[in-house]
C-alpha positions, 0 to 999 in steps of 0.5 A: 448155478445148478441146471434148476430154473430159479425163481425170481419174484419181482414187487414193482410198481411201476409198470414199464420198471416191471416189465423190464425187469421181468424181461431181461430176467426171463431172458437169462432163463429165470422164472419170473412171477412179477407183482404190482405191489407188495401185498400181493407180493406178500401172498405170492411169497406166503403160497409159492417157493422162491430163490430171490426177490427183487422189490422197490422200496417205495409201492402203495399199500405195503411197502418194500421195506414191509414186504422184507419184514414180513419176509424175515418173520417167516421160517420158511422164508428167513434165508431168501435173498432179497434186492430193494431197488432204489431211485438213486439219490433216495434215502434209505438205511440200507446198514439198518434194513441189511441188520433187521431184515438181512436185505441181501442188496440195494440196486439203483434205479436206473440200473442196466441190464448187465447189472440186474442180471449179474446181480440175480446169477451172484446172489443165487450161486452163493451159499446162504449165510444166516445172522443171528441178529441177536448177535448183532451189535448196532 
């Protein structure tokens, strides 16, 4: 990873799950904007850069999953490596939500530290890879 600081932008809102990601992010030395929901998300990521974004899928008002569309439909914004973390057990399309909206990983709730921060430093040590989804056959 290059000597620059990341940028992380974590969308949760569960308080106590925010300040741990936050926590053990900055810990590693990432620059973490932490928001409580995903339209507040959705004007950070309009008015500021980042490297990566770390969202839970399920949050009042907008969504994970809207918060990722509103993401892809960006220019700007269509290479940004983006994790939904999930409850374990809960459903959700990940083949689906990787196609349409090139969601980079799904992380289980609870996960570890190690997890989360090993997680973070792979994806933004790796060269960004584009999908044309037109060119994806579902």
């Amino acid at each position: 990873m290059s000597n620059e600081r990341k940028r992380i932008l974590v969308a949760e809102d569960n308080p106590a799950m925010n300040n741990v990601i936050r926590f053990n992010l900055e810990r590693v030395g990432f620059e973490v904007v932490a928001e409580t929901n995903g339209a507040e998300a959705a004007k950070r990521i309009d008015e500021q850069e980042f490297d990566l974004v770390f969202s839970d899928i399920q949050m009042p008002g907008m969504s994970g999953e809207e918060l990722c569309h509103h993401i892809r439909h960006s220019a700007k914004l269509k290479d940004l490596p983006i994790v939904i973390c999930s409850a374990k057990g809960m459903e959700i399309d990940t083949a689906r939500m990787k196609v349409e909206y090139g969601l980079s990983q799904v992380l289980s709730k609870p996960f570890s530290p190690v997890e989360l921060v090993t997680l973070a430093k792979s994806l933004l040590d790796r060269p960004v890879v584009t999908v044309d989804q037109s060119s994806v056959v579902a």
